[in-house]
C-alpha positions as CSV (number, residue, x, y, z in Angstrom):
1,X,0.0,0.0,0.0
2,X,1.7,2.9,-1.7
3,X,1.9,5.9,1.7
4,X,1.7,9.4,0.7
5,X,5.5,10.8,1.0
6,X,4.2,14.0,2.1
7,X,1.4,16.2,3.2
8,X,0.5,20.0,2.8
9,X,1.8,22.3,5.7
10,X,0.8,26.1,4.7
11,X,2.2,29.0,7.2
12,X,-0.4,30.5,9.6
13,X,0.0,34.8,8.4
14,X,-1.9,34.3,5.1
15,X,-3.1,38.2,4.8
16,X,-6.0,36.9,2.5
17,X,-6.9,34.2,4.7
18,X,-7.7,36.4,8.0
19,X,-8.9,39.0,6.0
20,X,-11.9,37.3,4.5
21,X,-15.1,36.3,6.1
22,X,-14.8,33.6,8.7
23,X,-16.7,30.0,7.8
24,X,-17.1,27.1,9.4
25,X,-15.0,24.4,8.1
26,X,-16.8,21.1,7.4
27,X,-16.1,18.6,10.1
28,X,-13.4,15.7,9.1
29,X,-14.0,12.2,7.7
30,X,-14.3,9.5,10.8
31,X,-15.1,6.2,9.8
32,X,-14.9,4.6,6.4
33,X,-17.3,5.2,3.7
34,X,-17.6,4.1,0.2
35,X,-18.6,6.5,-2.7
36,X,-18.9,6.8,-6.4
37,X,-16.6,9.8,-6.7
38,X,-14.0,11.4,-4.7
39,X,-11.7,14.6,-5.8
40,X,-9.3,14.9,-3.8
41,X,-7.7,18.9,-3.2
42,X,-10.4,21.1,-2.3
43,X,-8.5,24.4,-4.3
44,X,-9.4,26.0,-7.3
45,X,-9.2,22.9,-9.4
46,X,-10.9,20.3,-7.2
47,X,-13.8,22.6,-6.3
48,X,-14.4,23.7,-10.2
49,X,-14.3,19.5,-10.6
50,X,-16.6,18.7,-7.6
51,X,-19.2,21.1,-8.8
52,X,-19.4,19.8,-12.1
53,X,-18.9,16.7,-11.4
54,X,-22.7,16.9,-9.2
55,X,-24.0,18.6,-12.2
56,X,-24.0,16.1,-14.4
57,X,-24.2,13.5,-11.2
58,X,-27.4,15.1,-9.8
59,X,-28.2,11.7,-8.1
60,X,-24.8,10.8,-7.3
61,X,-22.7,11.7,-3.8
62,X,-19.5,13.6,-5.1
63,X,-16.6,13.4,-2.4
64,X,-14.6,16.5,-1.8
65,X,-11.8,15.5,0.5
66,X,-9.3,18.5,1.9
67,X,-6.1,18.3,3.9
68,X,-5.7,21.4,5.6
69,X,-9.2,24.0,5.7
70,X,-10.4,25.6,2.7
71,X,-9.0,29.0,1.7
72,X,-5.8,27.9,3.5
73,X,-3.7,26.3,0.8
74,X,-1.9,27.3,-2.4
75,X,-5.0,28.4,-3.7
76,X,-6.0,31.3,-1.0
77,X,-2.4,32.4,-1.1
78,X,-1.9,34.0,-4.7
79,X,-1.9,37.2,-6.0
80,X,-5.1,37.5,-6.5
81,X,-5.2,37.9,-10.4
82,X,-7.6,36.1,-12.9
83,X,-5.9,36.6,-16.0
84,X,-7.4,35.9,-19.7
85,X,-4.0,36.4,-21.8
86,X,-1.6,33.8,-22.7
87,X,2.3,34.7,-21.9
88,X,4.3,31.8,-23.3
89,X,8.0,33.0,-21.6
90,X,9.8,31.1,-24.1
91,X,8.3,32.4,-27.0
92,X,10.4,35.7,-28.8
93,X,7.0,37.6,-28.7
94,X,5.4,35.7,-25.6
95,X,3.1,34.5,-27.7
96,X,4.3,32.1,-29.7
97,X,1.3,30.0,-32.4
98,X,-1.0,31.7,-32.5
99,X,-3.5,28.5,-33.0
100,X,-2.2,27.7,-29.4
101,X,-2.6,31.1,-28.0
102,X,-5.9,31.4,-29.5
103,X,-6.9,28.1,-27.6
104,X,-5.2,29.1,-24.1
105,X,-7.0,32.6,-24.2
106,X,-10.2,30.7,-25.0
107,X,-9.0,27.8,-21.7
108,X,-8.7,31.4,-19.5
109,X,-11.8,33.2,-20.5
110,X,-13.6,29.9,-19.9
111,X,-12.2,29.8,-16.3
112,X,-12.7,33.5,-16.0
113,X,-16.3,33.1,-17.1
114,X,-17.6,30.2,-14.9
115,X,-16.2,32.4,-11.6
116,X,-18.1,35.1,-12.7
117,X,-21.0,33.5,-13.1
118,X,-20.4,31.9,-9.9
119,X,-19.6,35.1,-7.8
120,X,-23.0,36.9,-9.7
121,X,-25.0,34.0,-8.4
122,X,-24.0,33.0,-5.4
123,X,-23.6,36.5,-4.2
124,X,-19.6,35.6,-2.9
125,X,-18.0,38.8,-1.9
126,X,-14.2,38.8,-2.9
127,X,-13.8,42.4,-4.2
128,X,-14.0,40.9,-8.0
129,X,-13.2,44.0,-10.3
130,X,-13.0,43.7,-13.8
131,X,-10.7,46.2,-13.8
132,X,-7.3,45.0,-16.1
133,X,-3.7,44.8,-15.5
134,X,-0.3,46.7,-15.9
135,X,3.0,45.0,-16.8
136,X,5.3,47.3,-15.9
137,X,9.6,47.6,-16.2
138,X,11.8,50.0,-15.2
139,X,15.1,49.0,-16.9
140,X,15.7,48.5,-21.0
141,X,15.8,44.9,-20.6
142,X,12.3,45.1,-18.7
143,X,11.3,47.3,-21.1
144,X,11.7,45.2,-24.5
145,X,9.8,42.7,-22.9
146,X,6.9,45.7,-23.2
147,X,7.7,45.5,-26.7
148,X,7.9,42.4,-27.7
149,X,4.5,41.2,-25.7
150,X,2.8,43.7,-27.6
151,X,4.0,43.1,-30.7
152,X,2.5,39.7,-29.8
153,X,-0.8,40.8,-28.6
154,X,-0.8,42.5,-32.5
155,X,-0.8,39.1,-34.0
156,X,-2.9,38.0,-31.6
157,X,-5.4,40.6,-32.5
158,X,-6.0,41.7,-28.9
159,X,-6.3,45.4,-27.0
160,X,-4.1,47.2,-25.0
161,X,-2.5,50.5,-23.9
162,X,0.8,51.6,-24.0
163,X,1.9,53.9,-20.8
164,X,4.4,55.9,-20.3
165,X,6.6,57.2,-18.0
166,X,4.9,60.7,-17.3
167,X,1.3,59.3,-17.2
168,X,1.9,56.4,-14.8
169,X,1.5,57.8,-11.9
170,X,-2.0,59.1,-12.7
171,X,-2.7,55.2,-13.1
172,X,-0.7,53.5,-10.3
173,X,0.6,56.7,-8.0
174,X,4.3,55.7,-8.1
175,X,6.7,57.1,-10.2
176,X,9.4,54.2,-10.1
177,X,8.6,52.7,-13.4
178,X,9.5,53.4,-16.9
179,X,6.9,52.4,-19.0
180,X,3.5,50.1,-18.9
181,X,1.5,48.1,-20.8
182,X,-1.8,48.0,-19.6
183,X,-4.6,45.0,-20.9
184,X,-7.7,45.0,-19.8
185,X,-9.0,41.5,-19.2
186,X,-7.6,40.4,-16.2
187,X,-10.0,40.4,-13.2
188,X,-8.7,40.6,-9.9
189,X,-10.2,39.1,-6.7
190,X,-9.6,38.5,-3.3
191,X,-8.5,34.7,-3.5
192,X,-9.3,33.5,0.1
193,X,-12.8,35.5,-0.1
194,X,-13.4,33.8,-3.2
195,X,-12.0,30.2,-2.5
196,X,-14.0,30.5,1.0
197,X,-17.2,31.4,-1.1
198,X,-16.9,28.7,-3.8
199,X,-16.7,26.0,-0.9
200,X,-19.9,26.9,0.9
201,X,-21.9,27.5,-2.4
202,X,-21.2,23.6,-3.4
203,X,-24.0,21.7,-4.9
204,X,-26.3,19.6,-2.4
205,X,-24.8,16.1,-3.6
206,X,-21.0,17.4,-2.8
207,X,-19.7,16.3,0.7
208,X,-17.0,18.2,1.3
209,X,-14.3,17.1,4.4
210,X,-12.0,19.5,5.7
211,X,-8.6,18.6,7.6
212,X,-8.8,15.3,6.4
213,X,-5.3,14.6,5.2
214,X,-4.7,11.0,3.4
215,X,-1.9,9.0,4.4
216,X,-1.9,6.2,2.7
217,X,-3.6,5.0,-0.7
218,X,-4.2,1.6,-1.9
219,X,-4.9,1.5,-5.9
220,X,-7.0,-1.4,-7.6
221,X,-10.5,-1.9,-9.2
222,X,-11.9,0.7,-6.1
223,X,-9.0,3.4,-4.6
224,X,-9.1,3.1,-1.0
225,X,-7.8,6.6,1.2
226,X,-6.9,6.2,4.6
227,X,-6.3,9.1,6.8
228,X,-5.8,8.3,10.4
229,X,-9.4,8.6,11.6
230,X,-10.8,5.8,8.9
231,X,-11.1,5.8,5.1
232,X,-12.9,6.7,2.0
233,X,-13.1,3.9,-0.7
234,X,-13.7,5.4,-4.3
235,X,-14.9,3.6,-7.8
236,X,-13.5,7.1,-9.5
237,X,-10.9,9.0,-7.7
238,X,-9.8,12.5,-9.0
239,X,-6.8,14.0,-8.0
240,X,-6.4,17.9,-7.8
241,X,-3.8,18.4,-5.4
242,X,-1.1,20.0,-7.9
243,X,2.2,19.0,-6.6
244,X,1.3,17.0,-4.2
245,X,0.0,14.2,-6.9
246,X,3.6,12.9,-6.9
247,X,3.1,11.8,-3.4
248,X,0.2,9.9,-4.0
249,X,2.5,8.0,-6.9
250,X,1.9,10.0,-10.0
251,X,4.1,12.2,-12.2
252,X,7.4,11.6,-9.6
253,X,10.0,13.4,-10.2
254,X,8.3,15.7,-13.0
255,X,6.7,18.8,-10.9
256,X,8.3,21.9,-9.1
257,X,7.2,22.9,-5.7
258,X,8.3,26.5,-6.1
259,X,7.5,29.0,-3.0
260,X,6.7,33.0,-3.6
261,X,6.8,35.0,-0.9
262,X,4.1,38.4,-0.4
263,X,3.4,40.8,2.2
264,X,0.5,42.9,2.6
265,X,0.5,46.4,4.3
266,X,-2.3,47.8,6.8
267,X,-4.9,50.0,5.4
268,X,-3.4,53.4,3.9
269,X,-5.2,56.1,6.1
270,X,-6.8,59.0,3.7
271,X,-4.0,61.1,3.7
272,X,-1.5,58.4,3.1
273,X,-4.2,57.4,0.1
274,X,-4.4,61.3,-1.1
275,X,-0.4,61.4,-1.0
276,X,-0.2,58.1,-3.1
277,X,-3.1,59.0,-5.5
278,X,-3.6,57.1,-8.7
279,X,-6.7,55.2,-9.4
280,X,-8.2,53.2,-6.1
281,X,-7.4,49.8,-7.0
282,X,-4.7,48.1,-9.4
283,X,-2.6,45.3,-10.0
284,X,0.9,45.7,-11.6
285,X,2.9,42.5,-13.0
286,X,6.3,42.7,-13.7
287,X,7.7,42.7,-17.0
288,X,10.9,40.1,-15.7
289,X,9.2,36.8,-13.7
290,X,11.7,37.5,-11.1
291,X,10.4,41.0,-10.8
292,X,7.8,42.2,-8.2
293,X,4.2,42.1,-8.0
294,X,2.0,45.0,-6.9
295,X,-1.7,45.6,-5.8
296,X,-3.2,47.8,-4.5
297,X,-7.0,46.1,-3.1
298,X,-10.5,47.3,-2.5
299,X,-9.7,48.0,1.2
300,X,-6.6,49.8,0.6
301,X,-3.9,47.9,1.5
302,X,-0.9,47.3,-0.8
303,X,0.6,43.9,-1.7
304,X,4.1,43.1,-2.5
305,X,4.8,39.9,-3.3
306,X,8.6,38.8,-4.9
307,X,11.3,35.5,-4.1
308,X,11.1,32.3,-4.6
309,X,12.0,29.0,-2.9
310,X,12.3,25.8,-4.1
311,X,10.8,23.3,-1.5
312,X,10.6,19.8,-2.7
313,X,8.1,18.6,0.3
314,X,5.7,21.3,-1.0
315,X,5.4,22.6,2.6
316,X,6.4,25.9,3.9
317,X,9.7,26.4,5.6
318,X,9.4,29.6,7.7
319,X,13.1,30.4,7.7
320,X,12.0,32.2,4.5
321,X,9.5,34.5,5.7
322,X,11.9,37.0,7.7
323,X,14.3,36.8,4.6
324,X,11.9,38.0,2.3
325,X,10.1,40.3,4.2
326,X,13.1,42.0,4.7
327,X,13.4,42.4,0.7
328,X,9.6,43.0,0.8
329,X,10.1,46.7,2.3
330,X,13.2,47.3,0.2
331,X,11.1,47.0,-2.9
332,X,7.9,48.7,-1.3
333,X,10.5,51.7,-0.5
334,X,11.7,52.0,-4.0
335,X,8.0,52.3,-5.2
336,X,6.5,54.4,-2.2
337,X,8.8,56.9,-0.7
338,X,6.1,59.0,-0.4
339,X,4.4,56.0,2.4
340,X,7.1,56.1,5.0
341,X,6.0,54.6,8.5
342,X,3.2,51.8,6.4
343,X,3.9,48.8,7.9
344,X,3.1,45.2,7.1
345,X,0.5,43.6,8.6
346,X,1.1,40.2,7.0
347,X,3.9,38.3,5.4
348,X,3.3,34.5,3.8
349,X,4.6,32.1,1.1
350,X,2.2,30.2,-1.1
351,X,3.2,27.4,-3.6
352,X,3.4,27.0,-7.1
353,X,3.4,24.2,-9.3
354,X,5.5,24.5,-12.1
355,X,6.8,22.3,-14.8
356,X,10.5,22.7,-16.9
357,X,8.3,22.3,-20.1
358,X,5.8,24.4,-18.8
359,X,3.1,21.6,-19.6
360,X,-0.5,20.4,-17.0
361,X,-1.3,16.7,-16.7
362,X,-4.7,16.2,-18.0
363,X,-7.1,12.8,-18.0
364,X,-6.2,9.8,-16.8
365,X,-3.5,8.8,-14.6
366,X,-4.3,5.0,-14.0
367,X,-7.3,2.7,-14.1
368,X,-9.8,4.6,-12.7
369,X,-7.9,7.4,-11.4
370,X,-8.0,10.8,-13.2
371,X,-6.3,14.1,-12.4
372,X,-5.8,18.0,-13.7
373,X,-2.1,18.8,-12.3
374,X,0.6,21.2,-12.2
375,X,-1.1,24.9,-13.2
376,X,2.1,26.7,-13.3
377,X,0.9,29.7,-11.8
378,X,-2.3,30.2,-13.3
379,X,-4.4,28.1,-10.7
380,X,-7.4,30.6,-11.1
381,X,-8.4,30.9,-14.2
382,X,-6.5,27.8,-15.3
383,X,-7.5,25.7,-12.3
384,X,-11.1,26.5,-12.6
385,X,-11.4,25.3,-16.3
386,X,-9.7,22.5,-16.2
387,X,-11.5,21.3,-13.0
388,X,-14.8,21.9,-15.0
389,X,-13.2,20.3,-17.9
390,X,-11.9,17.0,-16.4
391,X,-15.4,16.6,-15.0
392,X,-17.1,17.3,-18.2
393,X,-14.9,14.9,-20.0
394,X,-15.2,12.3,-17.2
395,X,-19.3,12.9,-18.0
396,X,-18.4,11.4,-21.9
397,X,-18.3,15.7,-22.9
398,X,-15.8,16.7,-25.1
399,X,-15.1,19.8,-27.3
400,X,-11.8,21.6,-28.6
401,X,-10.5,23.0,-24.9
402,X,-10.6,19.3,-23.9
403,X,-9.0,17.6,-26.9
404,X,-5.9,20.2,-26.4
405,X,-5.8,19.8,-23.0
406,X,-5.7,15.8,-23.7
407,X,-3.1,16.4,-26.5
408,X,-0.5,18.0,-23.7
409,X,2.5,16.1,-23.1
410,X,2.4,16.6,-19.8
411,X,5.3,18.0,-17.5
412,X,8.7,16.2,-18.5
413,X,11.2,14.7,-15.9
414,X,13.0,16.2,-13.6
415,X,17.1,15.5,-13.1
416,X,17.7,13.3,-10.2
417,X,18.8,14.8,-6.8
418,X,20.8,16.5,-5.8
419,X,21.6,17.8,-9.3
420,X,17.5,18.7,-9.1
421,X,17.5,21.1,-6.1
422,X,21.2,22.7,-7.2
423,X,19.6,23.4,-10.3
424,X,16.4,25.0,-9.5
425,X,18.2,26.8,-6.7
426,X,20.6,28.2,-8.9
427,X,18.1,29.2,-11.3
428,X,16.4,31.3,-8.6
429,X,19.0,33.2,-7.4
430,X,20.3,33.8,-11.0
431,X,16.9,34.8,-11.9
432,X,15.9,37.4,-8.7
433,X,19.3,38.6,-9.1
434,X,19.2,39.8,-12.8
435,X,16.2,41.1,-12.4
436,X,17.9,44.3,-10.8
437,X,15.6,47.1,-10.2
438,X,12.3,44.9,-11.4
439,X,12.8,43.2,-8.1
C-alpha cells in the first residue's frame, strides 16, 4: 500500500486568509465510507471538478476530501489575479502559435467566465473588479519585454495600452517605473474570499471534508484513502492536489514545488491614500518573472509579493519569511517613498506548481484514477477550467479545450537529486538577481 510521502503544511500569516469572512470548516471524515466519486484537493481545481462533477451527477454523492481548511492552501495564497492572456516566456513575442494562444485565451476566458458567473449567483464577496492589468519595467531589458509582448498581442489581435513614464503615476501613484502596458482583461479578486465562497456554495450532492489529510492510498478496481481517523473507498478518484500528486504516486520526479513570498501592508489612512493618488485599485505584474508584483486592493492595502524558494516537500519552511520580508520593504520603498512609517501587517509564502516544459497533466493517470495537475501559476483561471473540464470529460463531454488539453504532453522529468534542487536553486538566485531594479 503505496503511503503518501508527504502532506500540505501552509504558514499561519496568510493576509488573504484572516482577512476574509470567517466560515465554518466542514467537520473531518471519521469512519470509512464508500462512494462513487472522490476529488481529492479542495482548491481552485478540485472545487471547479466537484461542482461539475454533481451537475452532471445530480443523483450521485460527489466526495470532496481537503487536507488542511479551505481557503488555506496554495489556492488562497496567490496574487489575487484572474488573467485571460496567454504569456508563453519562451516564445520571442510571448506569444508564440497563435493556434495555441488562440486556444489558451479561450481555456482562460472559460475559467474567468464560470467564476463570474459563480460570484454573480452565489452573491460571494471577494472584491472581484474587472478592472485589467499593468505589466510594468523600469530598466531597458524590462522594457523590451513591453515590446515584444505587444508586438505579440498584435498578432494575436487583442487590445491594450501603451503607458508611459509621465502618465503612470495618474494610473498606479508611483513614479518608479518606466513604461506600462496595460490589458484589460484580467479580473482581480480576493483569492481567500473567493475560494471560501466557492466551498460553501457547493451543490447539495457534494460532501465536502475539511482537515482530512490522506496518508496512505491503496490502488486497484476501487481506490481506498486512509487518513488516520478511517477511510474513503472510491470507484472514480480524482486527483487535484497539484504538486502533491507525486506523493500519491503520480508524475514523480516531474513537478516543481516552487515558494513566492508576499506581504501585505495595513490599510493606507486618507492622507497616506491622497499622497499616493492614482486610481483606487490596481494590479501591476512585472515585466521580468523575477520582478515584483504589486496591488493595491479594494480595502486599501498594498501587496508586495517577490522571491522564490524551491521546496521539494511542498510545505512551507518559515526560515523564509523573515528573509523576504526584509526584501519585501526594500522593494515597497523603491515604489512608495512617499508611504514612510506603512507597515506590514502580514507576510506568507504560497506554492506553485510548475513544470521545466511548462506543460498540465490532463485525464487519466491510472485505471480509474483521473487528475488536472501542475497549473504553473495560473491556478485561477487555469485551475477552474480545467477542473470543470476534467469533470465534463469524465461525463463522456468533449469539445476543442478538452482535446488540447488531452493532447498535452504533460510535465517532463526532472534530473535526479541533488543535481535537481542545485539546479532549480541556482536558477532562482540567478533569476531574482538579474532582475535588478524589477525586483
Amino acid at each position: 500500500m503505496p503511503k503518501v510521502t508527504s502532506l500540505p503544511a501552509d504558514d499561519a500569516t496568510c493576509g488573504w486568509f484572516h482577512l476574509s469572512k470567517p466560515r465554518q470548516p466542514r467537520p473531518a471524515h471519521q469512519g470509512t465510507r464508500n462512494a462513487r466519486w472522490v476529488v481529492v484537493g479542495a482548491g481552485f481545481t478540485g472545487l471547479a471538478a466537484a461542482r461539475q462533477l454533481a451537475l452532471h451527477c445530480p443523483d450521485e454523492e460527489i466526495v470532496l476530501v481537503e487536507a488542511q481548511q479551505v481557503g488555506y492552501g496554495s489556492s488562497g495564497r496567490n496574487a489575487g489575479f484572474a488573467i485571460d492572456l496567454p504569456h508563453d516566456i519562451g516564445a520571442e513575442d510571448y506569444i508564440g502559435d497563435i493556434a495555441t494562444a488562440k486556444t489558451v485565451l479561450k481555456l482562460n476566458l472559460t475559467g474567468q467566465s464560470i467564476l463570474r458567473d459563480l460570484v454573480e449567483k452565489h452573491q460571494i464577496d471577494c472584491q472581484m473588479r474587472a478592472v485589467g492589468k499593468y505589466q510594468a519595467a523600469i530598466e531597458e531589458r524590462g522594457i523590451a519585454v513591453l515590446d515584444a509582448y505587444r508586438r505579440g498581442l498584435d498578432k494575436l489581435g487583442q487590445p491594450y495600452e501603451m503607458i508611459g513614464e509621465n502618465d503612470l503615476p495618474n494610473h498606479i501613484g508611483t513614479h518608479f517605473y518606466k513604461k506600462a502596458l496595460f490589458t484589460p482583461g484580467t479580473v482581480l479578486i480576493q483569492p481567500a474570499a473567493l475560494v471560501k465562497g466557492l466551498a460553501d456554495s457547493l451543490p447539495d450532492n457534494v460532501t465536502l471534508y475539511e482537515h482530512t489529510p490522506i496518508t496512505d492510498v491503496e490502488y486497484g478496481p476501487r481506490t481506498t484513502l486512509r487518513h488516520r481517523n478511517g477511510s474513503i473507498t472510491a470507484e472514480k478518484l480524482v486527483l487535484t492536489n497539484n504538486a502533491f500528486g507525486m506523493s500519491f504516486g503520480f508524475l514523480k520526479g516531474s513537478m516543481l514545488p516552487v515558494f513566492t513570498y508576499a506581504s501585505l501592508t495595513r490599510p493606507l489612512t486618507a492622507e497616506e491614500q491622497k499622497r499616493l493618488g492614482g486610481k483606487p485599485f490596481w494590479g501591476v505584474i512585472p515585466a521580468d518573472p523575477f520582478g515584483t508584483t504589486l496591488r493595491r486592493t479594494v480595502d486599501n492595502r498594498l501587496l508586495v509579493r517577490n522571491s522564490f524558494s524551491f521546496n521539494p516537500d511542498g510545505r512551507s519552511h518559515p526560515k523564509y519569511l523573515q528573509r523576504f520580508v526584509n526584501r519585501h520593504r526594500e522593494s515597497f520603498e523603491r515604489r512608495f517613498p512617499m508611504l514612510d512609517g506603512v507597515n506590514f501587517e502580514y507576510t506568507w509564502g504560497g506554492a506553485l506548481s510548475m513544470a521545466r516544459n511548462h506543460m498540465s497533466q490532463f485525464g487519466q493517470l491510472a485505471p480509474n484514477v483521473y487528475g488536472a495537475l501542475c497549473c504553473n501559476g495560473l491556478g485561477v483561471t487555469r485551475g477552474t477550467a480545467t477542473g470543470a473540464l476534467l469533470a465534463d470529460w469524465l461525463a463522456g463531454e468533449r469539445n476543442d479545450l478538452t482535446d488540447f488539453l488531452l493532447s498535452s504532453p504533460g510535465p517532463n522529468k526532472n534530473p535526479p537529486q541533488p543535481f535537481l534542487s542545485m539546479g532549480v536553486n541556482l536558477n532562482l538566485l540567478w533569476g531574482q538577481h538579474r532582475a535588478g531594479k524589477e525586483s
